[in-house]
N, CA and C of each residue as an Amber inpcrd file, in Angstrom:
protein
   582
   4.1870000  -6.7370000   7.3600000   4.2060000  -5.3750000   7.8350000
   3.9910000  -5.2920000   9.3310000   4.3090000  -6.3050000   9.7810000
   4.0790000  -6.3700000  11.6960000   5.0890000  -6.7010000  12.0960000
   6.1660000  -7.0600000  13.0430000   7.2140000  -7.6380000  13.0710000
   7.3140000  -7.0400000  14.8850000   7.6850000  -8.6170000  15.1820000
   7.8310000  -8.0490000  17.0640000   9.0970000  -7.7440000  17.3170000
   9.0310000  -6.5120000  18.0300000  10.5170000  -6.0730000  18.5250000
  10.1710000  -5.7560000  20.1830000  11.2200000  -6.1870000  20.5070000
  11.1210000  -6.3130000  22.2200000   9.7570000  -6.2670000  23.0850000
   9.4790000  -7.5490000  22.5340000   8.6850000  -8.3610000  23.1530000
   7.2200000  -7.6460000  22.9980000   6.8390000  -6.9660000  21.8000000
   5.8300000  -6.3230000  21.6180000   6.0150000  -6.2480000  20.0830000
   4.5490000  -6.1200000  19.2810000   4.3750000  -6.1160000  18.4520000
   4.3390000  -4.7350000  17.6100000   5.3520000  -4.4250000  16.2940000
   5.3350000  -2.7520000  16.0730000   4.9130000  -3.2830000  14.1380000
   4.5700000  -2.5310000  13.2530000   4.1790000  -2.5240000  12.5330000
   5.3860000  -1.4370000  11.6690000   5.6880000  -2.2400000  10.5450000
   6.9110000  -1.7810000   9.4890000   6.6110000  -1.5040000   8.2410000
   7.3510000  -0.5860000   7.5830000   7.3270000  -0.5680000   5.8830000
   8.8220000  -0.7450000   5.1460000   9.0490000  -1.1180000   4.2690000
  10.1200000  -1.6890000   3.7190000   9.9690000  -1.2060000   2.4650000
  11.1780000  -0.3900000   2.0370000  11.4000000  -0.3280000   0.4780000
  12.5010000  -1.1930000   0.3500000  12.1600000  -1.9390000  -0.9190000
  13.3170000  -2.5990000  -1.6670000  14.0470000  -2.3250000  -3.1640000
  14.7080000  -2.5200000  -3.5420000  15.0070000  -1.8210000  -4.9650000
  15.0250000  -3.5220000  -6.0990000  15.3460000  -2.8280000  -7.0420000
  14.7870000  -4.2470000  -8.4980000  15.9580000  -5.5750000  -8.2560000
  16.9960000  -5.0840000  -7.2270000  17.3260000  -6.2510000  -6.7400000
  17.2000000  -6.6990000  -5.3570000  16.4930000  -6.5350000  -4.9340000
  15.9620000  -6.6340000  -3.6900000  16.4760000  -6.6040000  -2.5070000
  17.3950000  -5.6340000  -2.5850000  18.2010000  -4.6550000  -1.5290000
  17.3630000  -4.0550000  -0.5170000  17.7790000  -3.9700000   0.2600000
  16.8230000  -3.1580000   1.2350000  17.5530000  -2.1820000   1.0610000
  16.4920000  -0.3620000   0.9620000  16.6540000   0.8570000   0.4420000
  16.7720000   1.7370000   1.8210000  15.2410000   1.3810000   2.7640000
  14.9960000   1.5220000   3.6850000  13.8670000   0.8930000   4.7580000
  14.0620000   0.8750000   6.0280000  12.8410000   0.3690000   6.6820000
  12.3140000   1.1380000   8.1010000  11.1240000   1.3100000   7.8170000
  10.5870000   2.4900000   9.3410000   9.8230000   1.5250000   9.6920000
  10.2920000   1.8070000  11.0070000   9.3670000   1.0160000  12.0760000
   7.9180000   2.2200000  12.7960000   6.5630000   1.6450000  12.6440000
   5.3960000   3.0070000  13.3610000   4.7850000   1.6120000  14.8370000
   4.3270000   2.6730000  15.5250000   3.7290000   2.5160000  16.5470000
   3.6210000   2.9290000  18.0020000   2.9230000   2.2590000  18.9720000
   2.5430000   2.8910000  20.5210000   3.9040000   2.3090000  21.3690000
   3.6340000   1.8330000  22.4600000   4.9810000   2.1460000  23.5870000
   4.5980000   0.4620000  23.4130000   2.9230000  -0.3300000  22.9760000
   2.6020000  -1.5050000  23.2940000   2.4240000  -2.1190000  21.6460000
   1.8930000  -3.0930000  21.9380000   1.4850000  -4.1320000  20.3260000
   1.3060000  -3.3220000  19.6070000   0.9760000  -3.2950000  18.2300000
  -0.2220000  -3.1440000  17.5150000   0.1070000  -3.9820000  16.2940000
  -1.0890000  -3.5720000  15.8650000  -0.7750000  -4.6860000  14.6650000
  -1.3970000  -3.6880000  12.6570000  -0.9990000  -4.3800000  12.1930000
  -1.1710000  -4.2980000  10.5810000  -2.1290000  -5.4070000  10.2630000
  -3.3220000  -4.4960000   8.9820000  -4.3420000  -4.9040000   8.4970000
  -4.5240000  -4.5950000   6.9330000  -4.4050000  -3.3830000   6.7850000
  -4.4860000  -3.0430000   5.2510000  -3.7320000  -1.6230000   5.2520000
  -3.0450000  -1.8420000   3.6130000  -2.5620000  -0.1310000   3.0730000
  -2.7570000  -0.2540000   2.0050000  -2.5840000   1.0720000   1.4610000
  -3.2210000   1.5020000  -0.1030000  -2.1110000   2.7250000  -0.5050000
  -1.5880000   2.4090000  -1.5410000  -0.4130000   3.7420000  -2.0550000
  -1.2880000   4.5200000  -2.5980000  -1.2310000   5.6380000  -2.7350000
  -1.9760000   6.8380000  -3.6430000  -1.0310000   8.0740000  -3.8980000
  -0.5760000   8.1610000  -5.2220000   0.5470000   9.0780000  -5.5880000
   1.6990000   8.6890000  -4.7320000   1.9260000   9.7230000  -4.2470000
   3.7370000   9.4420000  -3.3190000   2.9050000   9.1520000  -1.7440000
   1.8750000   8.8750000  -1.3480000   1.7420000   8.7060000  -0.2360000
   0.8060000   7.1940000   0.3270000   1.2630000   7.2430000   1.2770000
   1.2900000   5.3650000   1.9310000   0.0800000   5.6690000   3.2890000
  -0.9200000   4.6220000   3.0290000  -1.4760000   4.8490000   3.6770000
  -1.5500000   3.6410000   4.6670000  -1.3790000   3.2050000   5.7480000
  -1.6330000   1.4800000   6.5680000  -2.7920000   1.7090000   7.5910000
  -3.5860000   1.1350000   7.7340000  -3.9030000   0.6880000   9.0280000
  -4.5930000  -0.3840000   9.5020000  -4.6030000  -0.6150000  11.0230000
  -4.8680000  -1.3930000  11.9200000  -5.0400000  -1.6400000  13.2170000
  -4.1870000  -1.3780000  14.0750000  -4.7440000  -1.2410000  15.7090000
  -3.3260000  -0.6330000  16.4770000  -3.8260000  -0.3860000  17.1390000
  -2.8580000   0.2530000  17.9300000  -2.9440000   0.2840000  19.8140000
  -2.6710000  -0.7880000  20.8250000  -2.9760000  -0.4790000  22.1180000
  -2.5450000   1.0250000  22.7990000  -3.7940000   1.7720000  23.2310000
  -3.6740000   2.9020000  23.8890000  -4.8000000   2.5520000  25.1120000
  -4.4790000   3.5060000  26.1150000  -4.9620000   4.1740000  27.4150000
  -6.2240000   4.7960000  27.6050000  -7.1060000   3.7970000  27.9100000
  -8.1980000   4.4240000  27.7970000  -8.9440000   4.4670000  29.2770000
  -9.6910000   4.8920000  29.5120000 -11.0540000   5.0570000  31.0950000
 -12.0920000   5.2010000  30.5780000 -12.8280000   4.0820000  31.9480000
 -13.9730000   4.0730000  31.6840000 -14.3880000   3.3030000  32.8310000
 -15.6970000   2.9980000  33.5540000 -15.9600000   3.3800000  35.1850000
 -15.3900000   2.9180000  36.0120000 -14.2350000   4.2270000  35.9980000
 -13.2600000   4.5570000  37.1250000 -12.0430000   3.5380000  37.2720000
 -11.8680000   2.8510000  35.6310000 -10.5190000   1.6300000  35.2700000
  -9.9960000   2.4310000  34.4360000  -8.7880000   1.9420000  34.3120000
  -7.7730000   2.3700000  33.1930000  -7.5990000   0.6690000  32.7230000
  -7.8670000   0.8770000  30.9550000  -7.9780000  -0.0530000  30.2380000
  -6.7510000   0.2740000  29.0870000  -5.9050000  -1.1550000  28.9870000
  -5.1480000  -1.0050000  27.6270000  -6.0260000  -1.6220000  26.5860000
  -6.5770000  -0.4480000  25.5680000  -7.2820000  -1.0770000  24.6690000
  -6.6240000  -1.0350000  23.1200000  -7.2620000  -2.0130000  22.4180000
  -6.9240000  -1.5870000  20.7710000  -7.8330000  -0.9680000  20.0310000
  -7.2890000   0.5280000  19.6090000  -8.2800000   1.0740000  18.7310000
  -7.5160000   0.8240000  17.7520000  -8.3390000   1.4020000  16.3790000
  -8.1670000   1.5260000  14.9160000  -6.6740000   2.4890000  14.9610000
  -5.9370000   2.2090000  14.4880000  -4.3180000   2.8230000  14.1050000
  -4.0140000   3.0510000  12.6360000  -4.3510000   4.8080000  12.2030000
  -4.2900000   4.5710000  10.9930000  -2.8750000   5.6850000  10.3400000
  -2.4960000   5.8100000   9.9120000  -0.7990000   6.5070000   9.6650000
  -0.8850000   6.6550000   8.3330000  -0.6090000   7.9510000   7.6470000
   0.0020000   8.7340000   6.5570000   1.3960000   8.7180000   6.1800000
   2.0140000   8.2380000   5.6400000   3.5420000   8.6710000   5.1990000
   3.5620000   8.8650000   3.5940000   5.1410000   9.5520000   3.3060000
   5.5340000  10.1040000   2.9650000   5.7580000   9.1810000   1.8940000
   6.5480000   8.9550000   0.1580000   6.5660000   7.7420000  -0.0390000
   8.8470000   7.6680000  -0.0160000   9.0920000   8.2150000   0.9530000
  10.1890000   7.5970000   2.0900000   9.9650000   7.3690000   3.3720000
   8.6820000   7.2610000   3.8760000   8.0450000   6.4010000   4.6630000
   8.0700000   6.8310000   5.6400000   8.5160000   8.3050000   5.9760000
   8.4410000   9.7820000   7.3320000   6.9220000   9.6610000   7.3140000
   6.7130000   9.5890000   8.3760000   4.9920000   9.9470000   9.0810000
   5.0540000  11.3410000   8.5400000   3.5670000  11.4480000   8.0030000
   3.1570000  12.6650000   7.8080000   1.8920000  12.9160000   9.4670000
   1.2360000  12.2390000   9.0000000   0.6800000  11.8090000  10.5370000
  -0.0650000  10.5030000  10.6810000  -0.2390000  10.4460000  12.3540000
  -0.5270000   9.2550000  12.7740000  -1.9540000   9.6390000  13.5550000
  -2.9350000   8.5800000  13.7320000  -4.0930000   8.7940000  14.2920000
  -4.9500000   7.9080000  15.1250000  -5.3830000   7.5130000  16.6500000
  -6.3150000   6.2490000  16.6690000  -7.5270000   6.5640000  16.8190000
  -8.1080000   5.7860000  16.9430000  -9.5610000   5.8800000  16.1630000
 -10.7430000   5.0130000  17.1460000 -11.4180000   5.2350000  17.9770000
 -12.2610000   4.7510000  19.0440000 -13.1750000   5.1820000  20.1200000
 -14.1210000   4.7240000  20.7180000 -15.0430000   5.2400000  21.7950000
 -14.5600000   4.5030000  23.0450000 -14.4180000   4.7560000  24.0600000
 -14.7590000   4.3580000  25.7860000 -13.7400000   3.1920000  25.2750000
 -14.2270000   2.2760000  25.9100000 -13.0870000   0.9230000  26.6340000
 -13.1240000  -0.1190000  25.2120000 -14.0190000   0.2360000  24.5460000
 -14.2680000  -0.6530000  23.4300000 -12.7240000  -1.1450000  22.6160000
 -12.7050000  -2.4640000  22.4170000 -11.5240000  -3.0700000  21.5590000
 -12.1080000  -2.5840000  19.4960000 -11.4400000  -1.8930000  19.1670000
 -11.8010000  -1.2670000  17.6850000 -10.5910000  -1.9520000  17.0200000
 -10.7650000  -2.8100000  15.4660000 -10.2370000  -2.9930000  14.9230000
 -10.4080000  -2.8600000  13.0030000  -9.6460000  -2.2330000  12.9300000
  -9.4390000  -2.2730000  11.2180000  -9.1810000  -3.0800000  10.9680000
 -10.0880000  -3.4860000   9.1950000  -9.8860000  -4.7940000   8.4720000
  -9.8000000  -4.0600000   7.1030000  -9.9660000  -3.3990000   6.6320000
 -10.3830000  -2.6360000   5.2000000 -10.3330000  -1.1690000   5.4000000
  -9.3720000  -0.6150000   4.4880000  -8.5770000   0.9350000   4.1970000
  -9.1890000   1.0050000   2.6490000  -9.6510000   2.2740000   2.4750000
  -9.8430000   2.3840000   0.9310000 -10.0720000   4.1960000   1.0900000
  -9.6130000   4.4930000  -0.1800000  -9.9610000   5.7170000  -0.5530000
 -11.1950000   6.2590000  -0.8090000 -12.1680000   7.2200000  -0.7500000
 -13.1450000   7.8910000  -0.9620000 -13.3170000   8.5850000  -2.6060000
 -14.3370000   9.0740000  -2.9370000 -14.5720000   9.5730000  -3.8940000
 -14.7160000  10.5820000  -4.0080000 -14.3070000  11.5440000  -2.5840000
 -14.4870000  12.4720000  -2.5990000 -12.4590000  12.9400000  -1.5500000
 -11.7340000  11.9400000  -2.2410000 -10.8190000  11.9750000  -1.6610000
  -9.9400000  11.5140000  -0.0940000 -11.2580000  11.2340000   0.5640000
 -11.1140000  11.3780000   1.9470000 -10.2530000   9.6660000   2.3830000
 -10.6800000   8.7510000   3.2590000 -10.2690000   7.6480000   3.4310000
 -11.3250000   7.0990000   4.1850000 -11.7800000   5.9960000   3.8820000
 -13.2030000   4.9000000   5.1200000 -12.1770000   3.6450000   5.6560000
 -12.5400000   3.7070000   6.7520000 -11.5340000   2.0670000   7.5530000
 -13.1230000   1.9590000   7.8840000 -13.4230000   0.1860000   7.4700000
 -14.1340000  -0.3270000   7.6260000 -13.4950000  -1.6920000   8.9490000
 -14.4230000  -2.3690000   9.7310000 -13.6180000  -3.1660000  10.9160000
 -14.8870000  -3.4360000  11.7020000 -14.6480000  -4.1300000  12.8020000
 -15.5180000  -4.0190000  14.0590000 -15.2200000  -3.7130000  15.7520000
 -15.9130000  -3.5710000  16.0960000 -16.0870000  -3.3720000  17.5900000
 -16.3370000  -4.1400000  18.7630000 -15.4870000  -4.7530000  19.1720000
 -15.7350000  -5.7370000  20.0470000 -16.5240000  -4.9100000  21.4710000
 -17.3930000  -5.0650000  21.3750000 -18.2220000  -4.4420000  22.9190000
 -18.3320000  -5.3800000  23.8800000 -17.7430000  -7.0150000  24.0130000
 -17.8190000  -7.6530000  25.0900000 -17.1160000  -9.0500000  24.5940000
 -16.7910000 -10.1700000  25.5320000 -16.2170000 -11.1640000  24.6440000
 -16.7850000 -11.4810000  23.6300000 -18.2010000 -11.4460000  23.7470000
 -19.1060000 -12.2940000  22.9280000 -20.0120000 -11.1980000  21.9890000
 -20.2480000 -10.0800000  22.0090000 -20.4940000  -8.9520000  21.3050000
 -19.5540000  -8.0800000  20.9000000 -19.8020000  -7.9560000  19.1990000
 -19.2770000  -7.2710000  18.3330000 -20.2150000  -6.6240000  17.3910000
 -19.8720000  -5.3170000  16.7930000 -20.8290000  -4.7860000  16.2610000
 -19.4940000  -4.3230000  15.0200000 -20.5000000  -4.0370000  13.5570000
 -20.0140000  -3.4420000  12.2360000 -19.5530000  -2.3020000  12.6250000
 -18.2680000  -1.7460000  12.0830000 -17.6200000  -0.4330000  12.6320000
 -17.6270000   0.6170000  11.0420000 -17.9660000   1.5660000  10.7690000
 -17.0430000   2.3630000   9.6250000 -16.7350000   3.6270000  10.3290000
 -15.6240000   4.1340000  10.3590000 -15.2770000   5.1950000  10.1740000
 -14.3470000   5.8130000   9.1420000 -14.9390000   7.6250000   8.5580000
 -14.5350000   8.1620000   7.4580000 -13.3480000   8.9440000   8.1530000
 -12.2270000   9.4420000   7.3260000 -11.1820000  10.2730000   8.0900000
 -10.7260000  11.2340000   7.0340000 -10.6510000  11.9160000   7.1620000
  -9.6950000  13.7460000   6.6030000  -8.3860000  12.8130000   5.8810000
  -8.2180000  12.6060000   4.9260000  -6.7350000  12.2120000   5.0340000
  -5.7890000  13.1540000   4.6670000  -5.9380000  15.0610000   4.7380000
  -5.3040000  15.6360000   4.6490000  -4.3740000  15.5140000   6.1500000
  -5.8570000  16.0530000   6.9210000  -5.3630000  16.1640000   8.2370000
  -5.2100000  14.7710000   9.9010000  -5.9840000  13.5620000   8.8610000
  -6.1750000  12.5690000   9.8210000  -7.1860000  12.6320000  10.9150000
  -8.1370000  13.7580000  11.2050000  -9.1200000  13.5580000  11.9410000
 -10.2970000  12.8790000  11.3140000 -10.7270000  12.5110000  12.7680000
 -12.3760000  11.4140000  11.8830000 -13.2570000  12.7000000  11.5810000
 -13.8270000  12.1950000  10.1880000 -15.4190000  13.2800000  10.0670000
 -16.3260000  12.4560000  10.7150000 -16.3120000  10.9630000  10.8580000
 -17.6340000  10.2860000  11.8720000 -17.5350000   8.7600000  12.0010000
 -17.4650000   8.1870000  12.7730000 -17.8840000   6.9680000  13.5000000
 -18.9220000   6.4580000  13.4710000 -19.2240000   5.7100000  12.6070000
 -20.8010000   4.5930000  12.7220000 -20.5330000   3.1850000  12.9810000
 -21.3460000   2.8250000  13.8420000 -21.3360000   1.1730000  13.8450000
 -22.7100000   0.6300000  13.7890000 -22.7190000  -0.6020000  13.5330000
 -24.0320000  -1.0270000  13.2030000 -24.4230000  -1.9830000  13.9780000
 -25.2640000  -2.1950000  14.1710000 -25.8280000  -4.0500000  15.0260000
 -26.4960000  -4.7520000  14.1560000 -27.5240000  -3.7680000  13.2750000
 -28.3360000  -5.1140000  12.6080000 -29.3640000  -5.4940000  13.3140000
 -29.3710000  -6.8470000  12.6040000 -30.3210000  -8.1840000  13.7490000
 -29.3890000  -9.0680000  14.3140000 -28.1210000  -8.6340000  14.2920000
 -26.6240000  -9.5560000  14.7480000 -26.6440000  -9.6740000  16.0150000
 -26.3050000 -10.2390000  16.8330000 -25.7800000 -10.6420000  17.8310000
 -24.5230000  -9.8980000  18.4840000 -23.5760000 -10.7360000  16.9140000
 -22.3130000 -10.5000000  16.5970000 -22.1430000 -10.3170000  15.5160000
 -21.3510000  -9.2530000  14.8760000 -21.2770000  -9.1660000  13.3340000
 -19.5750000  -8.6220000  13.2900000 -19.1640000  -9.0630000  12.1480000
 -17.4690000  -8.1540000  11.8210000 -17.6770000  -7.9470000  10.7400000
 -17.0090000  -7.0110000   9.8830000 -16.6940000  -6.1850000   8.8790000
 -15.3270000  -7.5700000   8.0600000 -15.3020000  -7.6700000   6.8090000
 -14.0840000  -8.1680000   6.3450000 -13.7240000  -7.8630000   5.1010000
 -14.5020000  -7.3170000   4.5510000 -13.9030000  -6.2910000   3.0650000
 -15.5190000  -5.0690000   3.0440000 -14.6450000  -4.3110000   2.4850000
 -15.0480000  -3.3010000   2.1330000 -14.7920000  -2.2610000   0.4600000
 -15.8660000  -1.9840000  -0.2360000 -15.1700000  -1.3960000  -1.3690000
 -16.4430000  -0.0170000  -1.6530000 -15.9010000   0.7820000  -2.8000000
 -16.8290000   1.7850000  -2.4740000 -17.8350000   1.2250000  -4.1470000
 -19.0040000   2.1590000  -3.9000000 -19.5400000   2.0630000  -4.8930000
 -19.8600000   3.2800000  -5.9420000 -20.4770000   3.0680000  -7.0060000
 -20.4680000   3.5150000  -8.3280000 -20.8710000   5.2810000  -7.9330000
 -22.1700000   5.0960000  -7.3110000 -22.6520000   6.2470000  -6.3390000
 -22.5030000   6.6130000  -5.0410000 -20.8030000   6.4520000  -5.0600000
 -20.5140000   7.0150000  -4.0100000 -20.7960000   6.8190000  -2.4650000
 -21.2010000   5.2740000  -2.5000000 -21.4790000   4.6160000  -1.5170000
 -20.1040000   3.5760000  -1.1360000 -21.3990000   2.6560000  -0.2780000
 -20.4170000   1.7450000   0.1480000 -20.6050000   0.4290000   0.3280000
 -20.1710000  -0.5140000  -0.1620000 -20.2700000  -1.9110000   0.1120000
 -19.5800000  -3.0080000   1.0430000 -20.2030000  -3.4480000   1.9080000
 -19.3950000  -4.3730000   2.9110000 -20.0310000  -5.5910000   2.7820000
 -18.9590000  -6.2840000   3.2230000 -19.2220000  -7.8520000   3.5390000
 -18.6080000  -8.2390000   4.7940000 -19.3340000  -9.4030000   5.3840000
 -18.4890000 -10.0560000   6.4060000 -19.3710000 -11.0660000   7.1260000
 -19.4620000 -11.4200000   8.1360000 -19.9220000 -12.4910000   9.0030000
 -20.6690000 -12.1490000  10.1080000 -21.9130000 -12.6750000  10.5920000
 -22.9220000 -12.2960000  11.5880000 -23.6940000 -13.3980000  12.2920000
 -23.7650000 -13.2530000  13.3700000 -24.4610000 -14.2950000  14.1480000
 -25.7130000 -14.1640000  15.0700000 -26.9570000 -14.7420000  14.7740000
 -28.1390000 -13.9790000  15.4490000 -28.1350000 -14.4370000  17.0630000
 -27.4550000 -15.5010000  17.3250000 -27.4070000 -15.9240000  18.7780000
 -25.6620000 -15.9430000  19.1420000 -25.2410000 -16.4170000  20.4390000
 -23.8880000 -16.4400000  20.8250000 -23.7280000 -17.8250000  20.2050000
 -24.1460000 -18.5600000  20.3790000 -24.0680000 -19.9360000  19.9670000
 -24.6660000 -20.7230000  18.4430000 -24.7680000 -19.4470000  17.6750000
 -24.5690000 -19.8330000  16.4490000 -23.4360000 -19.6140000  15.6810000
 -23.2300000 -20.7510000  14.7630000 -22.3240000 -20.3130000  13.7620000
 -22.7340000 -19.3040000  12.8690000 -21.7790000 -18.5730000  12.2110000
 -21.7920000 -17.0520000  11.5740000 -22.2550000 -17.0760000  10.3400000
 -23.4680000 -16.2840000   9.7530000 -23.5540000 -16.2480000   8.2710000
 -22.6740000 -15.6700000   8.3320000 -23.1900000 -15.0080000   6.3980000
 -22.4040000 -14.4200000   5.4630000 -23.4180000 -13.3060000   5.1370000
 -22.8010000 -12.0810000   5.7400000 -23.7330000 -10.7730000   4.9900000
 -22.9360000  -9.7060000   4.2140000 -24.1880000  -9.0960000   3.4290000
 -23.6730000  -7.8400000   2.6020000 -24.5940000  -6.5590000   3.1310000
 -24.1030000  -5.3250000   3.3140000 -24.1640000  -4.4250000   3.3640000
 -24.3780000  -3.1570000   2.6430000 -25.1680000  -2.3240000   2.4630000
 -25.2300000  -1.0920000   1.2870000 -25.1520000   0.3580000   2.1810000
 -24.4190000   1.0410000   1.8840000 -24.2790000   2.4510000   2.9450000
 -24.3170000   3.4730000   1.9120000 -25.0010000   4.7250000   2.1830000
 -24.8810000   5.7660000   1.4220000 -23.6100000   6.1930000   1.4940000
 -23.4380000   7.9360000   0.8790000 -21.9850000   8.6390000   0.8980000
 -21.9620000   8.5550000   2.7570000 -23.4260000   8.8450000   3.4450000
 -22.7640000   9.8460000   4.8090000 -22.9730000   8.6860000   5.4920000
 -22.6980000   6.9510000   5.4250000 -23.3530000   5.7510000   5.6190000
 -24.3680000   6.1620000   7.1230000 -25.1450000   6.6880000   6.8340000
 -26.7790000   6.8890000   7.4200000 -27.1370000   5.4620000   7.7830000
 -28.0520000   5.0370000   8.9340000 -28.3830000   4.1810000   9.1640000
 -29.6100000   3.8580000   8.4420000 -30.5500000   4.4300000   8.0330000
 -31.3450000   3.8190000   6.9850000 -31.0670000   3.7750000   5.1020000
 -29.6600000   4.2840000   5.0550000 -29.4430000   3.4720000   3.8020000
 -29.0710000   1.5870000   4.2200000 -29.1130000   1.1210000   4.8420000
 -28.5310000  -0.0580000   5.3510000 -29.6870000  -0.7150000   3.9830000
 -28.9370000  -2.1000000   4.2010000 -29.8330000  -3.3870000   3.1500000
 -29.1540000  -4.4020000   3.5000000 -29.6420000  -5.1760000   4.2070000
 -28.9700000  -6.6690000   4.5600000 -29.8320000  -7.5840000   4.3720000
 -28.1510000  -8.4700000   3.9610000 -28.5350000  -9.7130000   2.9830000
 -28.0070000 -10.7860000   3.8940000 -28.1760000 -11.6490000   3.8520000
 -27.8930000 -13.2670000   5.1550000 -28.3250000 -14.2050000   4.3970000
 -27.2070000 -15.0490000   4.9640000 -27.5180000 -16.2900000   4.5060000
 -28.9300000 -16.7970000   5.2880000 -29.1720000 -18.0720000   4.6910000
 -30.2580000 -19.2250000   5.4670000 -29.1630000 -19.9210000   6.4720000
């Protein structure tokens, strides 16, 4: 679902039929890269996302950064809408798209805040209308931490997993995560390896 066209990276969907004809194919994205991470069908509608380089400032630079790139279509693959998703100069990336229980959509991912610092990212989104209801990221006792699956839970929470490092120069556990519905920072519960 990524495929480079003139010399930049654009992100595709492809219908095929039971003989594997191509039906149709839309190409989504910015003027620059972006890339594909996860989608989820729900009824007639397609949900992808992943990153998207946009135009950002921040003291007194203009930065091409990658935020979170997340897109609605149709299921003939017309944008219903498109959305990115980020703070200041920060590099934001989606790893995990899932539906809500209350309908909505969570992209779970991280935040690169420096080469060597990264922090846990979730943000929840409208998926009528594609705006965020809120942006949380986490630090932890991490150093460095990323997001790499995400699923919801029984009560309407949320479960993550992924990788964390208490120094720059350690290698990365393995942690789990517990988030309420509004993932509040003191529902948190982390688990690490030895």
């Amino acid at each position: 679902m990524c495929i480079r066209t003139d010399r930049k990276f654009d992100l595709f969907l492809q219908k095929i039929d039971a003989d594997y004809e191509e039906v149709w194919t839309n190409y989504y994205g910015t003027a620059d890269s972006d890339g594909f991470k996860d989608g989820i069908i729900s009824g007639d509608t397609i949900y992808m996302a992943g990153y998207a380089t946009v135009e950002t400032e921040a003291f007194g630079y203009t930065y091409n950064t990658p935020w979170i790139y997340v897109i609605k279509a149709a299921k003939n693959g017309d944008i219903i809408w498109e959305n990115t998703y980020g703070r200041s100069h920060w590099q934001h990336y989606a790893v995990s798209l899932m539906r809500t229980a209350d309908g909505h959509l969570l992209v779970a991912g991280h935040a690169n805040i420096s080469n060597s610092y990264t922090e846990i990212l979730f943000t929840k989104i409208d998926a009528n209308t594609g705006d965020s209801l809120w942006m949380q990221s986490y630090e932890g006792d991490f150093v460095s931490s990323a997001t790499m699956e995400a699923t919801g839970t029984f009560d309407f929470g949320y479960v993550l997993a992924g990788r964390g490092s208490y120094s720059i120069s350690q290698d990365p556990h393995i942690y789990m995560m517990r988030l309420d519905n509004s993932a509040a920072r003191s529902a948190i519960e982390l688990s690490r390896t030895a």
